[in-house]
N, C-alpha and C positions, 0 to 999 in steps of 0.2 A: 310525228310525228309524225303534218303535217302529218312521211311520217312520217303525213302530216304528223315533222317529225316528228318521228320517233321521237320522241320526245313528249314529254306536257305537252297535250293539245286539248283545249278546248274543254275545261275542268271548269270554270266560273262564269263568271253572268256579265251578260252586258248591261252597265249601269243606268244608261241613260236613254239606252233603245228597246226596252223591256215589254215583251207582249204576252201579259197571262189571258189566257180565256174566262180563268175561274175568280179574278180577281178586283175586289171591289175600288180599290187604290190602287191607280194607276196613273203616277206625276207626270209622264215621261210619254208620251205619245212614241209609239214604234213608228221607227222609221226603215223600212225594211230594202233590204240594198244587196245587190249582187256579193257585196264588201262578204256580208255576214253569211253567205247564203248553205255554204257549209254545215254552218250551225244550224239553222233552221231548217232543213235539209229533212232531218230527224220527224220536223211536224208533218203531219198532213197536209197537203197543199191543199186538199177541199177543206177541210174543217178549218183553216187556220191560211185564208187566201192572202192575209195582209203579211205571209210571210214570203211572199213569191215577187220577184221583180218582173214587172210585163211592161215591156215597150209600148208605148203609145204614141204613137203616128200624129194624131191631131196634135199632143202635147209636144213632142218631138223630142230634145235629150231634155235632161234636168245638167244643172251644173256640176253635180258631183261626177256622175257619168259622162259628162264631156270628159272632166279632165283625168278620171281614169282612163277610156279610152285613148288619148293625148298621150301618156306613161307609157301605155302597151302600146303604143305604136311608136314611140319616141326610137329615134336610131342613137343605139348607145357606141362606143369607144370602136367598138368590134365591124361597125358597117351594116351589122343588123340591129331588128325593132326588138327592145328590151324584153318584149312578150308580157303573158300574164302571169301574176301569181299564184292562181290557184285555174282550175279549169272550167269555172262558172266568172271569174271576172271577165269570159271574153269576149266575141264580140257575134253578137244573135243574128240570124237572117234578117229577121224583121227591121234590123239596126241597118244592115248591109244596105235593103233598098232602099232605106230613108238617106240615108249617107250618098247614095246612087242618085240619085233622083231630089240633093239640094244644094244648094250652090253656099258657097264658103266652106265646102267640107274636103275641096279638091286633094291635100296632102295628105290627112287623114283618110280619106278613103281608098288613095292609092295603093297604100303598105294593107291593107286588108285586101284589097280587091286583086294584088297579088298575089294573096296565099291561097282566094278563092282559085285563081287561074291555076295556080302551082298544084294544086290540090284535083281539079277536074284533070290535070296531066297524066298526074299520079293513078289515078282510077282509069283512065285510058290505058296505061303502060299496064298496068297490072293485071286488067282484064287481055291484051295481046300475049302477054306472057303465060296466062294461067286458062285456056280454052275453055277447060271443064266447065266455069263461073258460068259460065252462058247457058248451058244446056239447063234444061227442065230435068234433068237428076241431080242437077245440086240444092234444089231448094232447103233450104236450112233443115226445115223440119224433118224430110227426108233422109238425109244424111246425118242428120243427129241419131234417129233411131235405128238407123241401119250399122254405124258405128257402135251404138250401145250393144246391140243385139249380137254383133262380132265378138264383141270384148267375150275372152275366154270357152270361143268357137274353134272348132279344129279348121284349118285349113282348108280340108275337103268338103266342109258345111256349106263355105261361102256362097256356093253356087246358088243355093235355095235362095239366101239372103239379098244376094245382090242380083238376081232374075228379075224384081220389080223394077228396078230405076234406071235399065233401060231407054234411053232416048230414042226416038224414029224422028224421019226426017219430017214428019207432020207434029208434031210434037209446036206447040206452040210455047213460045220462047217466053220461059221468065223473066230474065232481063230484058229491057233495053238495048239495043244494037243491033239487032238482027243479022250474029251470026251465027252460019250452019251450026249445029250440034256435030262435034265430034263420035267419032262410030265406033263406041264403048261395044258397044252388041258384040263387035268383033274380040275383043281381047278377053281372057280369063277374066272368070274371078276374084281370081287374087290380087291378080294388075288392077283392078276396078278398082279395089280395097285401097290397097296402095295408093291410089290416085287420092282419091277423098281424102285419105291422112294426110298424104301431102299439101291438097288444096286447103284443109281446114287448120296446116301450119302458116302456110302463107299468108291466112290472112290475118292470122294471130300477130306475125310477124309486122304486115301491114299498119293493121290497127296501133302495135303497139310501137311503132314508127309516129306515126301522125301528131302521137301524147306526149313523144317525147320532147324534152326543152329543146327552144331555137326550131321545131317545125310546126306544119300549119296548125294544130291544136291547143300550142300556145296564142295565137292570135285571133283566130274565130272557133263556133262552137259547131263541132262535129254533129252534135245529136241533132241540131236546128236546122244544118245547112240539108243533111245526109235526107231530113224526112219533109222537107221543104221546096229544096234547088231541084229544078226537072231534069236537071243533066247528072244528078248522084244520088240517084232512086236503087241504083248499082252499089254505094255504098252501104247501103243497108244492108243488104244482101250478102255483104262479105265482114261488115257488124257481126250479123248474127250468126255468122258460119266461126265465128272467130269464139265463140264463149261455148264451142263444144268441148267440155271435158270427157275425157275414156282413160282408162287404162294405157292402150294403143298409141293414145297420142300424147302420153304423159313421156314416154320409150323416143317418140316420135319428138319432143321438144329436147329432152336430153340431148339426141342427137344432133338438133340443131343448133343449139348451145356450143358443142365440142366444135362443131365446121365453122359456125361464126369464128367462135377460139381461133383454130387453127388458119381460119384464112388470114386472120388479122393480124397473128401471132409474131410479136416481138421483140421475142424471148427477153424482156421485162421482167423484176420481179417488185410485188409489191407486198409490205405489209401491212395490216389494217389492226390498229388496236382499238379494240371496241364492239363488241358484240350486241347490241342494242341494234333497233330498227336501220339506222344510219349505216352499222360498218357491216350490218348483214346486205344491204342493199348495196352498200358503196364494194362488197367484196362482190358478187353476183356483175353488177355493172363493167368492172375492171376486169374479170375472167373472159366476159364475152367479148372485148373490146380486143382481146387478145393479151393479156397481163394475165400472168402468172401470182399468183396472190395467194398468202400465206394472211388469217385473221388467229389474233391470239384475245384475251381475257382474261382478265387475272379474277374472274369468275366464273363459279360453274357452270356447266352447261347446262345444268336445271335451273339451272336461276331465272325467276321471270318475273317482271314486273307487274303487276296490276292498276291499268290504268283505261280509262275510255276514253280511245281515237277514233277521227275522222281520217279517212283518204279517200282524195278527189279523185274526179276521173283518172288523170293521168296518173296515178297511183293506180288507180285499179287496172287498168290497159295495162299497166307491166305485170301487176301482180297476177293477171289473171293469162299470161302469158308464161310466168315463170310459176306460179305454184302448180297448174295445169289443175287434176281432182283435187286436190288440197284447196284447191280455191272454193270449189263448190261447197265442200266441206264446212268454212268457212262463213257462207252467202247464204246457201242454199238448203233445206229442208233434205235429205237422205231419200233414198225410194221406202224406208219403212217409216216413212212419216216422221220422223225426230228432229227434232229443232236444229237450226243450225245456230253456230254460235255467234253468231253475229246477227246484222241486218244489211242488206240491199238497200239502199234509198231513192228518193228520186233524183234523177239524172245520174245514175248511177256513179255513186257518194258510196262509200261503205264505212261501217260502223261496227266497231268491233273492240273488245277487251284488246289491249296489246302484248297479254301474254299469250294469247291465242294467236296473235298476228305473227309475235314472234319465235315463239314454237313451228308453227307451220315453216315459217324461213328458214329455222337454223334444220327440221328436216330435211327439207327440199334440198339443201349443201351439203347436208350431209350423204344422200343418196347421188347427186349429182358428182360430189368428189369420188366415191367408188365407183359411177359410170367411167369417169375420167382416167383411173388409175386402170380399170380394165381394158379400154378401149389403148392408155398409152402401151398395156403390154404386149396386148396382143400385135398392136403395130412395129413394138419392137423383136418379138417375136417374129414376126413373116419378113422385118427386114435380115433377121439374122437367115430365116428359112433361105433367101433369095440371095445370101452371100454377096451384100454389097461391098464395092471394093473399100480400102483405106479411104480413100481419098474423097470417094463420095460420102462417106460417112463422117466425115468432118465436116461435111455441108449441111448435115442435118441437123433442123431446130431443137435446141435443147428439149429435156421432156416439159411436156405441160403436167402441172397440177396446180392442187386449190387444195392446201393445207387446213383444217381450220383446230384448234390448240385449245383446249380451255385451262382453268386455274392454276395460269401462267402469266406472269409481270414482264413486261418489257420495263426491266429496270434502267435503263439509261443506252445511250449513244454512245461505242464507243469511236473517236475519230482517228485514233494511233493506227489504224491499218491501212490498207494501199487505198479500198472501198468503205466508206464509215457497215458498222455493226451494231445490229439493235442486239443488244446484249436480255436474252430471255431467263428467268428465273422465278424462283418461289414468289409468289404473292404475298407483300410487308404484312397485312391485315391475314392471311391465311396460308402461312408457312406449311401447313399439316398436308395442306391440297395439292402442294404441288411432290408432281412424281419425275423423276430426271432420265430414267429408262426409259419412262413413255415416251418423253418430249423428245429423247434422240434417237429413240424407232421412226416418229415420223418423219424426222429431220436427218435421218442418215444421207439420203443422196441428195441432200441440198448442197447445189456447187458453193464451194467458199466454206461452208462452216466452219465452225471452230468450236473447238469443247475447250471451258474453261472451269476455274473452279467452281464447280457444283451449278455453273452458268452455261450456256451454250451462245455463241455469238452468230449472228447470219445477215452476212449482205445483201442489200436491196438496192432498186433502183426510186422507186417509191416507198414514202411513207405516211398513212393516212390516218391523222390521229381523229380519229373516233369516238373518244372516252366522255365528253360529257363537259360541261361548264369547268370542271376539277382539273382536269385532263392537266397531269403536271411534266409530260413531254413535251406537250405545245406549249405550258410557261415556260420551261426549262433553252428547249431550241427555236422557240419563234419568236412569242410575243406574251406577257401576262395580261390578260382582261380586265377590261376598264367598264365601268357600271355605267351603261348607258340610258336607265331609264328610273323614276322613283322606284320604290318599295312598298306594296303595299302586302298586310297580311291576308295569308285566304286558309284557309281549311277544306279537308275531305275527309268524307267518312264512308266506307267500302261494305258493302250488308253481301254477304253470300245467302242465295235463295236457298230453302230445303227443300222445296217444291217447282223444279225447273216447267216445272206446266200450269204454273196459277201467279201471271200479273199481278205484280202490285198496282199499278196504276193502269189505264186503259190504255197510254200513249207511251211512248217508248219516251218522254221527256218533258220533263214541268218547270216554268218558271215563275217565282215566286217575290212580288217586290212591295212589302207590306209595312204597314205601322206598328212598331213592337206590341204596340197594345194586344193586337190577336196572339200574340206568343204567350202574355202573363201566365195564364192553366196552366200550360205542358214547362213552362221553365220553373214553376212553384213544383209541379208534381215533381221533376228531379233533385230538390233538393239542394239544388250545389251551395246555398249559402252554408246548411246544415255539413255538408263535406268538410267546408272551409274550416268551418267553428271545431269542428271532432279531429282535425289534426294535428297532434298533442307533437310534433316535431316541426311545425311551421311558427316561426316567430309567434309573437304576441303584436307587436306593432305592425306587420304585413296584414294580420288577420285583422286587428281593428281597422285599417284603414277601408278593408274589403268585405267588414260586416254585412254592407248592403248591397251587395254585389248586383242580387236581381234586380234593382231599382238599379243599378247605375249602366245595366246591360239595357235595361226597354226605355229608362229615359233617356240616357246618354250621361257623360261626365263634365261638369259643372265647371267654368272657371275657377281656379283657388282664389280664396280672399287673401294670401299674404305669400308674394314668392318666396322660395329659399333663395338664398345668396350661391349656394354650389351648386355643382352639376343637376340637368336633370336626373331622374334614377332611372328611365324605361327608354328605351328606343325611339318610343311615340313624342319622348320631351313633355309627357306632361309631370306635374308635381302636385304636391298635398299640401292640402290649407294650414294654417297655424294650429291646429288641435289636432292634427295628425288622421282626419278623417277627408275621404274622397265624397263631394257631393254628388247629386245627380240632378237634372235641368224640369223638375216636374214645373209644370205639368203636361212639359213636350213631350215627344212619343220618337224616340227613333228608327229608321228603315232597318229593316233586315231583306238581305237579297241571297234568294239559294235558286240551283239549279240541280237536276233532279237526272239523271239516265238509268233508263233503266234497258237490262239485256235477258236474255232468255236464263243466264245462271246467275245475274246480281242486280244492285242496285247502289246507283254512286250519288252520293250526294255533295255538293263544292259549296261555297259562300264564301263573300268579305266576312274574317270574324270582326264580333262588335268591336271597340275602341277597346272598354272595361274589360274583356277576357283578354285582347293583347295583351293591356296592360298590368292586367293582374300574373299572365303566364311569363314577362318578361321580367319581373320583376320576380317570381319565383324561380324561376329559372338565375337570377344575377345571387340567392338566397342560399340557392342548392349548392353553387359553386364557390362561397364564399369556405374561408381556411376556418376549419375544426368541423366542418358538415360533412367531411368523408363518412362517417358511419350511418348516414341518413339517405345517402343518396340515392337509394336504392327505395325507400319507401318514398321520396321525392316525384323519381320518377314513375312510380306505381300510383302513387296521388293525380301527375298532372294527367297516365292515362285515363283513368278515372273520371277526372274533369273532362277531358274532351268527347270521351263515349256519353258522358249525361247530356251536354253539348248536343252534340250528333241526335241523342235520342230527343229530346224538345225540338229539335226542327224536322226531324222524320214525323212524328207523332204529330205537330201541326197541318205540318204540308198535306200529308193523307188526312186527317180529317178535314181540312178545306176542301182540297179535291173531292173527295168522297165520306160525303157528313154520314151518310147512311148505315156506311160500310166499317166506320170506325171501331175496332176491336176484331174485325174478321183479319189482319195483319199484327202483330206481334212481334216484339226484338226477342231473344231468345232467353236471355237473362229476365226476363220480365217474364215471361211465360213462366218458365222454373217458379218466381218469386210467386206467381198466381197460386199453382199447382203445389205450392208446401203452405201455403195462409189460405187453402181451402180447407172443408172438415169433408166427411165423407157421406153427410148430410146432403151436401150443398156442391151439384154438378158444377164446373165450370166449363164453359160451352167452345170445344176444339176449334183453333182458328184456322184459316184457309192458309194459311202461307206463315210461315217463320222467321225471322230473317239472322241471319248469323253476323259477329262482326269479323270482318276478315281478319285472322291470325296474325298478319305482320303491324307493328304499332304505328307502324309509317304510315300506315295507310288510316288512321284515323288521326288524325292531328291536322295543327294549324302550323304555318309558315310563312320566312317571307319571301316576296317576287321579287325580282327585276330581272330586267335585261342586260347580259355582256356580252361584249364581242370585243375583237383585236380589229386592227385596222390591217394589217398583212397579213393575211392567212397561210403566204407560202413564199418558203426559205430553202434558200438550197446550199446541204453542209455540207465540207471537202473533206477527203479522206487525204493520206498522205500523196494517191496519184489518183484518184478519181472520186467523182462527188455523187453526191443524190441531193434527191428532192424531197422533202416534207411539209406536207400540207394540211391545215386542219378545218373538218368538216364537221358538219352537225351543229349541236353547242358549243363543243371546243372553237369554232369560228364564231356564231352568234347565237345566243342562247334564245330561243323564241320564247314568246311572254304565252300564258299555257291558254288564254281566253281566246287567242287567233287561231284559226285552223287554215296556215298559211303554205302547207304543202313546201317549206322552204329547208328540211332536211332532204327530199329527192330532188331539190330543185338543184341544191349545192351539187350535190353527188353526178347528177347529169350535167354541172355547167364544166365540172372537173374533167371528168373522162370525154369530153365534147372537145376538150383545150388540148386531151390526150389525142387525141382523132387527128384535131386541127394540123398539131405538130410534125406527127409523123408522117404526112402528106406532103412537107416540105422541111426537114428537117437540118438540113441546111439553113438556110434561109431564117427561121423561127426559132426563139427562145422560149425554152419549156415553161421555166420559172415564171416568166412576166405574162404570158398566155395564161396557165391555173394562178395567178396570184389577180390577174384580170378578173379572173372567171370567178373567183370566188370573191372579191370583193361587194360584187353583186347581190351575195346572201344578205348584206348588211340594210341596204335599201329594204328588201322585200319583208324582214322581219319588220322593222323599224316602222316602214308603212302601215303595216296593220298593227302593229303593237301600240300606237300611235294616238290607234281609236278609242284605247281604253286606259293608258297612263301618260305619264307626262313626261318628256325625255326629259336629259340631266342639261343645265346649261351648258351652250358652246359645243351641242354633241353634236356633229356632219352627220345626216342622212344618206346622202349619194359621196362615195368616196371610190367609187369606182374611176372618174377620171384622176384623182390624184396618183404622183405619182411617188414613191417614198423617196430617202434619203439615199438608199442603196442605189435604185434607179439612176438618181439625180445624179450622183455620181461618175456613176458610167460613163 
């Protein structure tokens, strides 16, 4: 997700750090830690203090926070400090002067008290460079509404608009510094305008410099130092000049984007497979970096996921740099008062559905690639205007673009050519979708192509495999994934609101860690034993064994008295007693643990499922797929959805009435509504409920599953064509798949340590090996998952955490 990848993030519960408000059991005292703070991000910090980490000076560090700070400062392989994982592990003012002012802390304080000096530089240079920041007409609030008030002003209006913010030389100075105001008074209107757009990129720019990995924001926390430190009082100021969205300056970061491009430019080509958060970020990152970058998907470009992510600051700082209004859109409430679709949080955390996050991305490229396509004609246009000779036009940088392809497969590598060829084609899974006219309009002036049968082939110099845990180019040319962590099963169940203006709950998130006992009511009203018994196409012997099913869900499942001699039958390895029936442990009670988000258009519910639905659903599931059940399979899989929406509805329908005992029937699932409104008579009102809740359409999205963690240990290989080679690298999941309870911001963290290693290179290319720099850089991912993933399962034996100094076999070689 983090994005925070893109990916699973932050769907289930922390088992053993659990803090309900409303909850009478509670085993497990919250321990509340910067570790988690993502998550609890969501609560209220007033209502809910014990979820906020605060330094205290008398106390001084605790253990745990030494030795994360220790990690983030740690100088890894590369010469610098490893940094943080997410942008609230870092390290606070209040930490700074403790660490200042105690002795044994000398190394450790060093590598911070660095990035604090490197960081006061930075705000010095930037104020030298940018005058305007100084005068008393930049104050944030000023130029916010002066900017808005532009937006779709003629020209000639300016003058009225920008007559107020005027500086004189009495004008007493908003910053810090005390230098003269520049004498705006003197220049046009227009020039003034101009000014502010530019200043309010700069420090968009700025800001979104600071967040990114390997500088000062990785290492201390911006918000603490910026409204703290008496010397970056200045920082703030250029903070909050940074989160003006307009129109203007939506035009105004395009442009910026293109000159970055073009200062940096290459002529590099990359392709990204994988349209998910990951290779929508990892294509944006590589375009400005100066790479040429073609993203393909061998899914639609409607296709979206529905999932609830966290992104940390430093996610936000980029996003709110590149989506520009789409960002507010996004965060922020509209001028006609409408919800936005997400949430803002504290320490600016955002929280959002990620088909909303990644809708907003794949626009934002898609308007920025036709900026780019226009800007390159016109430029080739004024070179033709300008009759540049032969000679110098063979000097000039190939065209930029930024490709992006959907329901298209990169079906394999071919290496028989001079350059290896990602050979594009129909999608195996949805032949229908793909169109071969389209794909080579857009790929007509790509250098190198090649049209093949009903294939088209096109050389790169990068390849960035995107795709996801599956990802079967990066098992094919890199590496296959090894299971790096247990397995445990979890479940989600997705409720669409009918009522985007009536809360389910008071707090945008519940957590829930109880004694089956309070579940018995709502798992009796659903029935599922009665489901069991009525399906006249499920064995006889499956069905007896799971007669008791609700007993064997709230008590748990019973040693057998007599093992079998064969395999066990379920995944979980458990088996059934000598009479062919499954006990239950009365008169013990077992825990159920859910967590709860809720957004302005749904509501998501996650949990460990109990032991007895795994293992009832694995064992139907081994029942469905046995030889002669082809003609059933189909009412199979119509049964087990069935089972998991009754599921879903027993812990929706507890959870809200615990929360709100009062309120219980003002919320309804939709299917029950129906079921009310035909078993009423017309005697006999039944009373309209506040809110409705729908199950979301896709079945995926109501179901149980199982977890773990995989990763490769090499993330990047470089394949040889007949006379020249490339690079391929895999990022996101396809590198390590993050366990979805961390919200460990380690799919943009990859993406930036990549294109960071791309930076590095061409600075000294000579000198530097591409391959072992990104095969560096991302090794890296592996730790960062792994440490938080950590907190809440158990790795596989013999699994290496840090595998960043190793070096492989191909190395060794060398």
């Amino acid at each position: 997700m983090l994005f925070l990848p893109y990916n699973l993030v932050c769907y289930a519960l922390i088992l053993a750090q659990l803090f309900v408000k409303t909850v009478a059991h509670n085993k497990f005292p919250l321990v509340a830690t910067i570790k988690q703070n993502l998550f609890y991000a969501v609560c209220s910090g007033n209502e809910y203090p014990q979820t906020r980490y605060k330094f205290n000076e008398a106390d001084g560090f605790e253990d745990w926070r030494i030795e994360q700070l220790v990690g983030i400062a740690e100088i890894d392989n590369t010469g610098m400090p490893r940094g943080s994982t997410q942008s609230n592990d870092v390290l606070m003012y209040d930490e700074w002067i403790y660490l200042q002012n105690t002795e044994n802390f000398g190394e450790l304080y060093g590598v911070f008290d660095n990035a604090v000096t490197s960081l006061l530089n930075k705000i010095g240079e930037f104020k030298n460079r940018n005058n305007l920041i100084n005068d008393k007409s930049s104050k944030p609030e000023k130029v916010k509404k002066s900017l808005k008030r532009a937006d779709g002003n003629r020209p000639n209006s300016l003058k009225k608009l920008f007559g107020c913010i005027r500086p004189t030389s009495n004008d007493e100075h908003y910053l810090s510094g005390g230098h003269s105001p520049s004498p705006n008074h003197s220049k046009p209107p227009n020039e003034q305008y101009e000014e502010l757009v530019n200043l309010v990129i700069e420090c968009k720019v700025f800001i979104r410099d600071l967040h990114s990995e390997e500088a000062e924001g990785s290492l201390i926390d911006i918000f603490s130092f910026m409204n703290n430190h008496s010397e970056m009082r200045d920082l703030k100021k250029i903070s909050e000049l940074s989160k003006i969205q307009t129109e203007k300056l939506d035009e105004a970061i395009f442009k910026r984007i293109y000159e970055e491009h073009k200062e940096k430019s290459k002529s590099k080509r990359a392709l990204v497979q994988g349209a998910g958060p990951v290779g929508l970020y990892a294509t944006y990152k590589l375009f400005i970096e100066g790479v040429n970058v073609t993203l393909v998907d061998d899914r639609s470009e409607n296709y979206i996921q529905n999932r609830v992510v966290f992104f940390d600051r430093k996610w936000m700082s980029q996003l709110r740099f590149f989506l520009g209004t789409e960002f507010d859109k996004l965060f922020h409430k509209n001028k006609n008062g409408e919800k936005s679709l997400g949430s803002l949080l504290d320490e600016d955390i955002g929280f959002v559905n990620i088909r909303n996050m990644e809708t907003a991305l794949k626009e934002r490229l898609k308007i920025l690639s036709v900026y780019i396509n226009e800007q390159e004609e016109e430029r080739i246009t004024q070179e033709i205007q300008q009759e540049i000779h032969a000679d110098q036009q063979g000097n000039q940088k190939e065209k930029s673009f930024l490709n992006l392809i959907y329901n298209t497969a990169v079906l394999d590598i071919d290496r028989q050519y001079e350059k290896p060829l990602a050979i594009l084609g129909a999608p195996v899974k949805r032949p229908e979708s793909f169109n071969f006219n389209h794909l080579w309009q857009i790929l007509t002036n790509y250098e190198g192509m090649i049209e093949l049968n009903e294939t088209i082939g096109i050389p790169f110099d990068l390849f960035f495999c995107a795709g996801g845990s599956q990802d079967k180019i990066r098992t094919r040319f890199i590496e296959k994934p090894k299971q790096l962590t247990e397995s445990i099963n979890y479940g989600v169940a997705i409720f669409d609101k009918v009522n985007d203006n009536v809360n389910v709950f008071k707090e945008n998130t519940h957590f829930f860690r109880h004694h089956m006992e309070c579940m018995i009511r709502h798992l009796e009203n659903q029935k599922i034993d009665e489901l069991i018994r009525g399906a006249d196409f499920v064995s006889e012997e499956l069905k007896k064994r799971y007669a008791n099913i609700n007993d064997l869900i709230i008590h748990g499942m019973g040693e057998p008295e007599v093992k079998r001699l064969n395999s066990p039958l379920t995944k979980t390895s458990k088996v059934v007693n000598s009479k062919g029936n499954l006990i239950s442990k009365k008169p013990n009670y077992e825990e159920f643990v859910v967590r709860l988000f809720e957004l302005n258009h749904s509501l998501r519910i996650t949990f460990i499922t109990p032991i007895a639905l795994v293992e009832f659903i694995e064992e139907l599931k081994m029942e469905r797929n046995k030889e002669g059940n082809g003609m059933n399979q189909k009412k199979y899989d119509e049964f087990l959805e069935e089972l998991q929406k009754k599921w879903a509805k027993a812990l929706f329908y507890y959870t809200f009435s615990a929360r709100h005992p009062k309120r219980f029937g003002e919320v309804v699932i939709e299917d029950d509504w129906k079921k009310q409104g035909e078993a009423s008579t017309s005697t006999r009102k039944i009373r309209e409920p506040k809110q409705i809740l729908k199950f979301d359409p896709y079945r995926e999205n109501t179901s149980t599953f199982w977890v773990a963690v995989y990763g490769i240990e090499n993330p990047v290989k470089e394949i040889s064509g007949t006379m020249d080679s490339a690079i391929i690298a895999a990022i996101g999941d396809a590198n390590t798949s993050t366990h979805f309870m961390t919200s460990s911001g380690t799919s943009r963290f990859g993406v930036e340590r990549a294109v960071n290693a791309i930076k590095q290179y061409y600075q000294n290319p000579d000198q530097l090996n591409l391959r072992k720099l990104m095969n560096s850089a991302l090794k890296k991912v592996r730790r960062r998952v792994l440490e938080k993933a950590k907190e809440y399962v158990d790795l596989q034996p013999g699994i290496k955490v840090d595998i960043d100094d190793q070096q492989s076999e191909e190395e060794e070689l060398e």
